[in-house]
N, CA, C and O atoms as CSV, one atom per row, in Angstrom:
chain,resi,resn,atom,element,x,y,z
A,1,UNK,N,N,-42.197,-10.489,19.879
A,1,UNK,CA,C,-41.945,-10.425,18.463
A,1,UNK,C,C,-42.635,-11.618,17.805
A,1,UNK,O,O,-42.560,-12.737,18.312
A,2,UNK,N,N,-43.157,-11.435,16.931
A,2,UNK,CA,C,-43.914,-12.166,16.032
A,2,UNK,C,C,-42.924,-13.130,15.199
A,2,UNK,O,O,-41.735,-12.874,15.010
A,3,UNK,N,N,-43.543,-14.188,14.767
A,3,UNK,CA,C,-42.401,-15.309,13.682
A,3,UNK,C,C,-42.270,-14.238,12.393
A,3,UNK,O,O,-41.160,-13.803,12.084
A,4,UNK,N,N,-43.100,-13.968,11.892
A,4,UNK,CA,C,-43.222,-12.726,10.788
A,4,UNK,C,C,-41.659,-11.701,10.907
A,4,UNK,O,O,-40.670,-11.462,10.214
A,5,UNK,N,N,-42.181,-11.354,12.162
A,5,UNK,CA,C,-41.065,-9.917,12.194
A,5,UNK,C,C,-40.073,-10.900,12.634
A,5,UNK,O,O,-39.258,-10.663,11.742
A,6,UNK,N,N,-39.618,-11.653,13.199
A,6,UNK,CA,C,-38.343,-12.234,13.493
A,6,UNK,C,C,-37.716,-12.592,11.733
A,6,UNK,O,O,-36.647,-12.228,11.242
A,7,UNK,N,N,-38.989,-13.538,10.997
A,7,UNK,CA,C,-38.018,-13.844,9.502
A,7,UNK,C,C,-37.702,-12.677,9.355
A,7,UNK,O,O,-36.495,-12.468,9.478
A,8,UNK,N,N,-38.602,-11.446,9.039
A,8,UNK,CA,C,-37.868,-10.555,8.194
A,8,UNK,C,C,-36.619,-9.863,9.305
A,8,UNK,O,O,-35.799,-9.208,8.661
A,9,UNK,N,N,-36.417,-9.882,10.382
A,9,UNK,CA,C,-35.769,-9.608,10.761
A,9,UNK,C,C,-34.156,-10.184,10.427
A,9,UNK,O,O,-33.063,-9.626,10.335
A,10,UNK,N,N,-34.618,-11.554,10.306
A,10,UNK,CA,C,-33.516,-12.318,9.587
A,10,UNK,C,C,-32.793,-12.791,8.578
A,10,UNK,O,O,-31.819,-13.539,8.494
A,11,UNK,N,N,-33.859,-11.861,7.384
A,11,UNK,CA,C,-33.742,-12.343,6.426
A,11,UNK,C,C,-32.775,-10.603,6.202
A,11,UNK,O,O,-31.723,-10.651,5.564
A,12,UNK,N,N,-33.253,-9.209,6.771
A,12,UNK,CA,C,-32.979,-8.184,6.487
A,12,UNK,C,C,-30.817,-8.411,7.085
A,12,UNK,O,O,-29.801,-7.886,6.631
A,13,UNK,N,N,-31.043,-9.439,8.248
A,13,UNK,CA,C,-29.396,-9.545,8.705
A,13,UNK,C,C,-28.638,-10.496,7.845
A,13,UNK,O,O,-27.446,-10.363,7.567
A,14,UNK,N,N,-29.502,-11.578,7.394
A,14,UNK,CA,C,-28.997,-12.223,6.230
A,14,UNK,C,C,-27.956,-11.361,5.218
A,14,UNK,O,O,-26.729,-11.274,5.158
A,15,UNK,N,N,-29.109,-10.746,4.425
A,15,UNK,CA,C,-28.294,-9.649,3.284
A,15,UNK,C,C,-27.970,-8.653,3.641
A,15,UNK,O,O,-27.963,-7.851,2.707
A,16,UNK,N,N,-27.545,-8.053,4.958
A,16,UNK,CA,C,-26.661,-7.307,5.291
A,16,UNK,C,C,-25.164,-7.879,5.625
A,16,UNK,O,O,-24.187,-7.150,5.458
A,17,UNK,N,N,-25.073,-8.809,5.958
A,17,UNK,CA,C,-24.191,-10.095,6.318
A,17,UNK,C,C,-23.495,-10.316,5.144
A,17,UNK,O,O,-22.266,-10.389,5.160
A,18,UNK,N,N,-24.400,-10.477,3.716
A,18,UNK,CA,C,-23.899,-10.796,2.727
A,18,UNK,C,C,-23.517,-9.775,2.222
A,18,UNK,O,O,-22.293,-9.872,2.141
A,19,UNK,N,N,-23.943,-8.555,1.708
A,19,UNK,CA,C,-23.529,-6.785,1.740
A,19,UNK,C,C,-21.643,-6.621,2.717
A,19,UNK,O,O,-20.651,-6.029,2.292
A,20,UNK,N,N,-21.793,-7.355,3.982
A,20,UNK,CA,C,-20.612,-7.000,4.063
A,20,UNK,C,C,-19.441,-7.823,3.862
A,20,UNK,O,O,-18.316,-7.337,3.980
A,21,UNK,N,N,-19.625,-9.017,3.570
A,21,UNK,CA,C,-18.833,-9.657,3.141
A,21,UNK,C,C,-18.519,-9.748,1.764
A,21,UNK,O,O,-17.550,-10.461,1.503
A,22,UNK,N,N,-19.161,-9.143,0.720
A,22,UNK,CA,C,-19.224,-8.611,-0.618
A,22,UNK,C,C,-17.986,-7.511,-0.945
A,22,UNK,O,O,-16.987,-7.477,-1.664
A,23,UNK,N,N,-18.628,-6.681,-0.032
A,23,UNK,CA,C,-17.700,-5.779,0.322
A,23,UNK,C,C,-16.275,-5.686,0.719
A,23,UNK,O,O,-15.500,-4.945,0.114
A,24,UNK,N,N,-15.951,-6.341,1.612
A,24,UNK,CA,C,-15.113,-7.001,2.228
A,24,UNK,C,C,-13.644,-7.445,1.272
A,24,UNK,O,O,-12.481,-7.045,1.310
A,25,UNK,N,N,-14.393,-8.504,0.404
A,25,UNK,CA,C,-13.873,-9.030,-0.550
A,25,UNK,C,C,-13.379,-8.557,-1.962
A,25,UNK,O,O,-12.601,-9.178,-2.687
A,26,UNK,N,N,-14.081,-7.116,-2.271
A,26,UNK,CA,C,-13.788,-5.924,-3.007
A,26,UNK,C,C,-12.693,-5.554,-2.461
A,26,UNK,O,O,-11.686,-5.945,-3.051
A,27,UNK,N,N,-12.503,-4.812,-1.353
A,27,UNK,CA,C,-11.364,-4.317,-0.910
A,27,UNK,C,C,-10.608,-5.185,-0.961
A,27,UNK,O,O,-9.980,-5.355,-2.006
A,28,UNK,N,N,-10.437,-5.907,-0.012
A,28,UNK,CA,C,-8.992,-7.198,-0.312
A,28,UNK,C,C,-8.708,-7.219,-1.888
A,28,UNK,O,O,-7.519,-7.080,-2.176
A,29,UNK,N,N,-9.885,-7.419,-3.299
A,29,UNK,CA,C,-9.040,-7.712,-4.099
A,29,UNK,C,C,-8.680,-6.427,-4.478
A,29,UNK,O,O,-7.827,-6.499,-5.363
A,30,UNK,N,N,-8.977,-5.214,-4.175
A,30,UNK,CA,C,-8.377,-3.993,-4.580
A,30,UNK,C,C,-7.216,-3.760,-4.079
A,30,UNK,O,O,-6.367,-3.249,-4.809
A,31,UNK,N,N,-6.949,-4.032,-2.908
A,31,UNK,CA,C,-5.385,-4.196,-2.136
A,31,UNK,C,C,-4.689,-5.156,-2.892
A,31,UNK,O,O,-3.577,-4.804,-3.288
A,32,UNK,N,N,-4.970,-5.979,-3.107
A,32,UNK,CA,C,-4.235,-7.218,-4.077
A,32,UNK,C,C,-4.013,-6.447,-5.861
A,32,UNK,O,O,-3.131,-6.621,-6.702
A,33,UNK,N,N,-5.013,-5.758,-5.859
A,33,UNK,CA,C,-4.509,-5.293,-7.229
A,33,UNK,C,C,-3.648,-3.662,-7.357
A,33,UNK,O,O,-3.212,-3.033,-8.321
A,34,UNK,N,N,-3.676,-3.433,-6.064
A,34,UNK,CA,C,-2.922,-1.862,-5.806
A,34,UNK,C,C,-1.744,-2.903,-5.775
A,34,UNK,O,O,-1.203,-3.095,-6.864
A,35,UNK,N,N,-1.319,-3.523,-4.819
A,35,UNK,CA,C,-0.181,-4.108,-4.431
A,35,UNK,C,C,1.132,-4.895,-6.263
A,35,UNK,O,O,2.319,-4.777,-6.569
A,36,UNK,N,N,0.246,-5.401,-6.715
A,36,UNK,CA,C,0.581,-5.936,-8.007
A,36,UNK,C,C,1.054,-4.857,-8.867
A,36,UNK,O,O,2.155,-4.920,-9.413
A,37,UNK,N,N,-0.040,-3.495,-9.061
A,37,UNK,CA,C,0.427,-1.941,-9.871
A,37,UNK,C,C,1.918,-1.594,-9.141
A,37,UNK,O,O,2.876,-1.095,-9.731
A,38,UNK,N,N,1.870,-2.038,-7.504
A,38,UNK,CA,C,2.915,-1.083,-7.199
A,38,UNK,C,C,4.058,-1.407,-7.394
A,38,UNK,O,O,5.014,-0.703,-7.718
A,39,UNK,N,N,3.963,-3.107,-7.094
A,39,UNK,CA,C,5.374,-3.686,-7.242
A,39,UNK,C,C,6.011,-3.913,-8.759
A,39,UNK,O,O,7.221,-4.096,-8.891
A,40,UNK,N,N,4.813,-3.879,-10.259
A,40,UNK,CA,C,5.712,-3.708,-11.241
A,40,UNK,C,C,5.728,-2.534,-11.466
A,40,UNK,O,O,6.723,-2.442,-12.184
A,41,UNK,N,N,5.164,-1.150,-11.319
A,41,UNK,CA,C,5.813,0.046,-10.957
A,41,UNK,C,C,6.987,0.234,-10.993
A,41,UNK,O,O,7.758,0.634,-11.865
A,42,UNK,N,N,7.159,-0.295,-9.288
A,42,UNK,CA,C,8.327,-0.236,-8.601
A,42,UNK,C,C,9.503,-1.236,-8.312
A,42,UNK,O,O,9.878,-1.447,-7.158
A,43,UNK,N,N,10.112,-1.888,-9.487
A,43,UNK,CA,C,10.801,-3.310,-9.169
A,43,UNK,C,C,12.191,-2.971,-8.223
A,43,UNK,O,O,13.103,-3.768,-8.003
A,44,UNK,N,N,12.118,-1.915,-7.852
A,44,UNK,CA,C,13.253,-1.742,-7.181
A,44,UNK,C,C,13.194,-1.668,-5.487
A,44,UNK,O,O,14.062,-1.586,-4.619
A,45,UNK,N,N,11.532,-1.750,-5.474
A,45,UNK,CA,C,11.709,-1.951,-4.065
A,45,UNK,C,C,10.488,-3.145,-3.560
A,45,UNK,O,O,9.441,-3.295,-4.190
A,46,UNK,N,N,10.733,-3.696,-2.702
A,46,UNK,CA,C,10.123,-4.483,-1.980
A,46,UNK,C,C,9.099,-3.888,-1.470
A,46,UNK,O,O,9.235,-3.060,-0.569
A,47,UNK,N,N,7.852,-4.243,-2.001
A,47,UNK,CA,C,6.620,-3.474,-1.450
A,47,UNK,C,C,5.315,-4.590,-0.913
A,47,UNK,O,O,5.088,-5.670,-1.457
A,48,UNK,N,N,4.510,-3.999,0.338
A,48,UNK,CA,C,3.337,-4.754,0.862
A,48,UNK,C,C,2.872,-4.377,1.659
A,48,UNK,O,O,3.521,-3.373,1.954
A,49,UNK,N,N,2.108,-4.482,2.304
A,49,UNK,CA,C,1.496,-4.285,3.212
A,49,UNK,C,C,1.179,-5.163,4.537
A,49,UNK,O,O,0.996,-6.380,4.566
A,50,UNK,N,N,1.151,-4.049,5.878
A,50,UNK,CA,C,0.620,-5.058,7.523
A,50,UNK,C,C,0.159,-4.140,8.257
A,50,UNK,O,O,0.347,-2.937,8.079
A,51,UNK,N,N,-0.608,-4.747,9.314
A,51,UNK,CA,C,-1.120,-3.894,10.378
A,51,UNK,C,C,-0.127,-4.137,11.541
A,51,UNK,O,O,0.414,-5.146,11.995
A,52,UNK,N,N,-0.094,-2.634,11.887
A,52,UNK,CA,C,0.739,-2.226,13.477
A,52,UNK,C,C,-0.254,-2.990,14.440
A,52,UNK,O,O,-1.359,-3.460,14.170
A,53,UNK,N,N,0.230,-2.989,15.280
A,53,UNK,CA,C,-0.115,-3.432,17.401
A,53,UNK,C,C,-1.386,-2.860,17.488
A,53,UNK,O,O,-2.073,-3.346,18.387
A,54,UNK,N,N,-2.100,-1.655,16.588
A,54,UNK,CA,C,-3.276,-1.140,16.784
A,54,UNK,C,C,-4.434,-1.746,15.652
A,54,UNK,O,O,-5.622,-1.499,15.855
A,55,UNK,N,N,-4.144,-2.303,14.822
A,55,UNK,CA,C,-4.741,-2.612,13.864
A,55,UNK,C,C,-4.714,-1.179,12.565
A,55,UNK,O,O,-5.623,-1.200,11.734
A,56,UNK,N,N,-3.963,-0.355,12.506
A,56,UNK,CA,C,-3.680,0.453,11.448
A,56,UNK,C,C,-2.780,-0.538,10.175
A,56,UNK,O,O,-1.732,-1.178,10.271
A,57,UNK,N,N,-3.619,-0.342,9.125
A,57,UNK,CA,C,-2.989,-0.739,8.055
A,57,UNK,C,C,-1.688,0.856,7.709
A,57,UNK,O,O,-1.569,2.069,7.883
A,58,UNK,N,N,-0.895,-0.541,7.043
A,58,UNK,CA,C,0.423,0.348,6.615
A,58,UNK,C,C,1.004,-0.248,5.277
A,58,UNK,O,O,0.997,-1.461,5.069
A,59,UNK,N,N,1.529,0.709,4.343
A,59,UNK,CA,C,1.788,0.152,3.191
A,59,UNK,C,C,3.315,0.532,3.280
A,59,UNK,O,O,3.705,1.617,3.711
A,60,UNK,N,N,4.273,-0.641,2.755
A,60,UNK,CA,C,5.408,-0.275,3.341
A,60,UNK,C,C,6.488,-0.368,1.995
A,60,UNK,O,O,5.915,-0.782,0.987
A,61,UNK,N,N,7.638,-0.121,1.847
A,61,UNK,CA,C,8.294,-0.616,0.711
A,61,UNK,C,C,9.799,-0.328,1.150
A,61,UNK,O,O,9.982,0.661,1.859
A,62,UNK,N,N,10.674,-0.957,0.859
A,62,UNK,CA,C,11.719,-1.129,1.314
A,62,UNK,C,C,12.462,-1.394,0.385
A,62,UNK,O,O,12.258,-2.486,-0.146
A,63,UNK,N,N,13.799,-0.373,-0.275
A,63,UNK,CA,C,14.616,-0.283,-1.446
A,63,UNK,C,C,15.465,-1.504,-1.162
A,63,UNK,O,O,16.065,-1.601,-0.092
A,64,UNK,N,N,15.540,-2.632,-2.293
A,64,UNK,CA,C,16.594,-3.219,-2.509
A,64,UNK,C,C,17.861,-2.931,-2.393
A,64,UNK,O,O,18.735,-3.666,-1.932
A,65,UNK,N,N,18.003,-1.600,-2.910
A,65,UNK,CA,C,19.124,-1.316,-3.121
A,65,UNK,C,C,20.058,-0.432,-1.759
A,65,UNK,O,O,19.559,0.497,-1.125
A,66,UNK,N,N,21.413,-0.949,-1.534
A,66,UNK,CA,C,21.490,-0.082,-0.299
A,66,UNK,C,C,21.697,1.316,-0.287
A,66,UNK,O,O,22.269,1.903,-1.206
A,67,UNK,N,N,21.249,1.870,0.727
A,67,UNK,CA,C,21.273,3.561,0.327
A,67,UNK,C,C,23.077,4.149,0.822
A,67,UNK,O,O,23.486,3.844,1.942
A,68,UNK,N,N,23.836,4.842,0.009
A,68,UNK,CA,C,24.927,5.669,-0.151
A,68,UNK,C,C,24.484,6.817,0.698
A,68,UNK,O,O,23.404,7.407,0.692
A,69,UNK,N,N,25.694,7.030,1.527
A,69,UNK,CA,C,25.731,8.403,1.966
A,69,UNK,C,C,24.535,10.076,0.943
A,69,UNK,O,O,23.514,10.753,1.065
A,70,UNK,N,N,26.046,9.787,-0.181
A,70,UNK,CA,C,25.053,10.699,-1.154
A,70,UNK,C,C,23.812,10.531,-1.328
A,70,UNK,O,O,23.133,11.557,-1.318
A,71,UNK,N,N,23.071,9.135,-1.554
A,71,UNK,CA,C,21.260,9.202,-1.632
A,71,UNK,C,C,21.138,9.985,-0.367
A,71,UNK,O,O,20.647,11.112,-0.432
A,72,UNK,N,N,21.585,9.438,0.920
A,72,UNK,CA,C,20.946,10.094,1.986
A,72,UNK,C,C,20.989,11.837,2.262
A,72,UNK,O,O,20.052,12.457,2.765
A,73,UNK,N,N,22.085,12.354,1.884
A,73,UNK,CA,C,22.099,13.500,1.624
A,73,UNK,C,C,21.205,13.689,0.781
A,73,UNK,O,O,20.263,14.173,1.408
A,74,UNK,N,N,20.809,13.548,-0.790
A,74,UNK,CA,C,19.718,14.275,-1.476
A,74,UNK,C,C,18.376,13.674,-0.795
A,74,UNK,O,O,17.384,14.220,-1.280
A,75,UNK,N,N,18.077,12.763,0.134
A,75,UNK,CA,C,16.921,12.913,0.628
A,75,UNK,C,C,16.389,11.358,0.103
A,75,UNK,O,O,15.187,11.115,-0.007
A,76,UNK,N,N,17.486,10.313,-0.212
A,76,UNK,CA,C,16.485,9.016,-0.248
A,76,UNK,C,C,16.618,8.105,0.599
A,76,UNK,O,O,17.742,8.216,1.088
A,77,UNK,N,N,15.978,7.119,1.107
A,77,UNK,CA,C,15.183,6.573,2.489
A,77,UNK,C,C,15.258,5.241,1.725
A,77,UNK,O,O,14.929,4.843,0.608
A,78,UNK,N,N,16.034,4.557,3.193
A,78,UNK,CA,C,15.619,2.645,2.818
A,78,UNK,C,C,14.512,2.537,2.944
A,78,UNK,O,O,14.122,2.453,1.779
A,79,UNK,N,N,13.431,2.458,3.745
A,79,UNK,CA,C,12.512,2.198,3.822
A,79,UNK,C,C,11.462,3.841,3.825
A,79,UNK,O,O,11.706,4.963,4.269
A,80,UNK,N,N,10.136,3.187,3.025
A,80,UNK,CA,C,8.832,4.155,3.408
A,80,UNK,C,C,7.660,3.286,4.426
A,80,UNK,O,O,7.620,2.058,4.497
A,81,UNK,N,N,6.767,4.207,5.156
A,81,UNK,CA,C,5.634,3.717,5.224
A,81,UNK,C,C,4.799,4.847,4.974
A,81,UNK,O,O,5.124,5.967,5.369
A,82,UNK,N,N,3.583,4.596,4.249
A,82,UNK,CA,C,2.377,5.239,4.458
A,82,UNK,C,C,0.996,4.671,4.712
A,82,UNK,O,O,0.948,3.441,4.749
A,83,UNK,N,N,0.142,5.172,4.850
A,83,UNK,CA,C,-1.401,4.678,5.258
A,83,UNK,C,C,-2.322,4.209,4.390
A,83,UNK,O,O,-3.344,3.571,4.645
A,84,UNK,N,N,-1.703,4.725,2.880
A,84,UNK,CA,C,-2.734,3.834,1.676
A,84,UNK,C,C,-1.579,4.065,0.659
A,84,UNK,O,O,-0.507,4.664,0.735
A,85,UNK,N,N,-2.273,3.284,-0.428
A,85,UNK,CA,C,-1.108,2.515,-1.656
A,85,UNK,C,C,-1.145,3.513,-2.922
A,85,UNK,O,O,-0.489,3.264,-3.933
A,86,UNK,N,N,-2.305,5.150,-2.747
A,86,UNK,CA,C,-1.915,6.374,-2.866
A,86,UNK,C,C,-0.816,6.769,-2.752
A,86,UNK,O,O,0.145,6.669,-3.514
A,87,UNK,N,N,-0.943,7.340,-1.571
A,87,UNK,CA,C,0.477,8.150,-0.765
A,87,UNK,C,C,2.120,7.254,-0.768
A,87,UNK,O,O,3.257,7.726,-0.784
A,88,UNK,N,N,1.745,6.108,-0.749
A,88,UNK,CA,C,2.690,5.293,-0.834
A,88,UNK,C,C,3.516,5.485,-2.497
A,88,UNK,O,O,4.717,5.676,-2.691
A,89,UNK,N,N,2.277,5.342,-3.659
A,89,UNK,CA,C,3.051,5.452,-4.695
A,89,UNK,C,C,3.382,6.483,-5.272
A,89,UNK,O,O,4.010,6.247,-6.304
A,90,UNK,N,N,3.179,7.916,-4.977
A,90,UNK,CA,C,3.624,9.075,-4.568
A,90,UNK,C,C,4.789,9.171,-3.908
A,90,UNK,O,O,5.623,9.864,-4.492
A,91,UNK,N,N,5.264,8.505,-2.448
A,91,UNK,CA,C,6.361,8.772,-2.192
A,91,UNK,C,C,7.157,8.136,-2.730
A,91,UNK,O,O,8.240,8.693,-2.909
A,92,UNK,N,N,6.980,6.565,-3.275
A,92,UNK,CA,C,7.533,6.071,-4.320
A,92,UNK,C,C,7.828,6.716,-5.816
A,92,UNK,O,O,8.800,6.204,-6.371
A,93,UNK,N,N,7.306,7.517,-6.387
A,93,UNK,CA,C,7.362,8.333,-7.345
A,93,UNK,C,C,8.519,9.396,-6.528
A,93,UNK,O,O,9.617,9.556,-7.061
A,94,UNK,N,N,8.358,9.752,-5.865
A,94,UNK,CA,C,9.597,11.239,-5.329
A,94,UNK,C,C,10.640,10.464,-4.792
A,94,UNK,O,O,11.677,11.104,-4.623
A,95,UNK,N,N,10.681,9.155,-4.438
A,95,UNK,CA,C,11.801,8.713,-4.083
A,95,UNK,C,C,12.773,8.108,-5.429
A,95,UNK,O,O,14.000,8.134,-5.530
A,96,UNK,N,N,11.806,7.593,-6.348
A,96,UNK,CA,C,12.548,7.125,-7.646
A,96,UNK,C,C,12.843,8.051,-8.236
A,96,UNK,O,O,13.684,7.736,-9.078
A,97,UNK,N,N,12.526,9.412,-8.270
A,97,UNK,CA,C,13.510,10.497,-8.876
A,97,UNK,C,C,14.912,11.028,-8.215
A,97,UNK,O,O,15.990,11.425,-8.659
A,98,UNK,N,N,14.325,10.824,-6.902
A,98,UNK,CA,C,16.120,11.045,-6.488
A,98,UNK,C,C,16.458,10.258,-6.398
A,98,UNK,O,O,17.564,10.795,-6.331
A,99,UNK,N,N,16.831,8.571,-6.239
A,99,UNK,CA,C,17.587,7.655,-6.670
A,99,UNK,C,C,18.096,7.842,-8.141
A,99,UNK,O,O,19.262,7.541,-8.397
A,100,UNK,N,N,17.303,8.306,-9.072
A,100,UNK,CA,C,17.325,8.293,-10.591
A,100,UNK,C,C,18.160,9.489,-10.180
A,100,UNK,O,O,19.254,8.943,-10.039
A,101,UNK,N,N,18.334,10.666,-9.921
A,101,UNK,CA,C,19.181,12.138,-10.233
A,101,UNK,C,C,20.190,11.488,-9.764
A,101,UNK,O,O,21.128,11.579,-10.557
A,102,UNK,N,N,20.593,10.529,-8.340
A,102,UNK,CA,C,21.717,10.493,-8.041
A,102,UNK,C,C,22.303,9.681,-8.619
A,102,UNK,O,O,23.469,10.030,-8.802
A,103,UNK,N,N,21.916,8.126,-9.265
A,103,UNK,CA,C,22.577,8.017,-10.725
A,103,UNK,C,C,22.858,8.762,-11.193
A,103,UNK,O,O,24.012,9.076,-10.901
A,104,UNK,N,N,22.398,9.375,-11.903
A,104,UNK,CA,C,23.052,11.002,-13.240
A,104,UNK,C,C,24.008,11.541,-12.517
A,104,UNK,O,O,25.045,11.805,-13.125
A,105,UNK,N,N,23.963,11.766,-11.467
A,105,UNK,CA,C,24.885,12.514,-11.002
A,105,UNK,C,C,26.054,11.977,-11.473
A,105,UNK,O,O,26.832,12.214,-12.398
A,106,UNK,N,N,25.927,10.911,-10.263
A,106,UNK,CA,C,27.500,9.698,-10.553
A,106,UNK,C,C,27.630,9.085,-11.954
A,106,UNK,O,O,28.269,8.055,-11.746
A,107,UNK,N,N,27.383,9.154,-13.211
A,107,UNK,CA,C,27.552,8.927,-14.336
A,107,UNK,C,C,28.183,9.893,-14.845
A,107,UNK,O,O,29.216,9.640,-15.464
A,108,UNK,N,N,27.786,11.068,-14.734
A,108,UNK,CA,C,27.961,12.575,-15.437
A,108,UNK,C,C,29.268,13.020,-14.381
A,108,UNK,O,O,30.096,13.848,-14.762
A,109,UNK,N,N,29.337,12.514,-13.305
A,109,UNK,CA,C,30.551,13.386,-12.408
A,109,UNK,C,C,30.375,14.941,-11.942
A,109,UNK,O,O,31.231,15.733,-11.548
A,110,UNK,N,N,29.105,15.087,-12.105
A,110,UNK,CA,C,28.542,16.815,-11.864
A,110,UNK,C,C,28.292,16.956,-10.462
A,110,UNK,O,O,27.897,18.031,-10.010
């Protein structure tokens, strides 16, 4: 290999190097700014994110509040996990409606 083809060789790993650490740093602050939407969203539950024993990210959230027999009967959960801060605030959305109905319930006595 020539000095020629080695610079450009190095110069082409250079700004790929920099390409992924650019990158890199996008995501993290997009996780940092999903994470911020979710938790004032959601002030009722403890929300964040970690990776399992495999390196799978997991977005997790965990209700403050303790769950009643009755939540558990209509179907609400101390804790969620899902795989992105999508699906997560989705099940967060279907879980804050049945926490919210089973208030009404117990207000209304129905």
């Amino acid at each position: 290999m020539t000095d020629d083809e080695l610079l450009t060789l190095l110069r082409a790993t250079s700004e790929s190097a920099r390409d992924v650490m650019a990158q890199a740093a996008l995501l993290q602050d997009l996780r940092g700014r999903q994470l911020l939407v979710l938790r004032s969203t959601y002030p009722g539950w403890d929300i964040d994110f970690e990776r399992d024993s495999t390196g799978q990210l997991w977005w997790t959230a965990e209700l403050y509040k303790a769950v009643t027999l009755e939540m558990v009967a209509a179907g609400v959960v101390q804790c969620v996990r899902q795989p992105d801060a999508i699906a997560l605030a989705a099940t967060l959305a279907w879980q804050s409606a049945l926490v919210h109905n089973c208030r009404a319930h117990n207000m209304f006595g129905t």
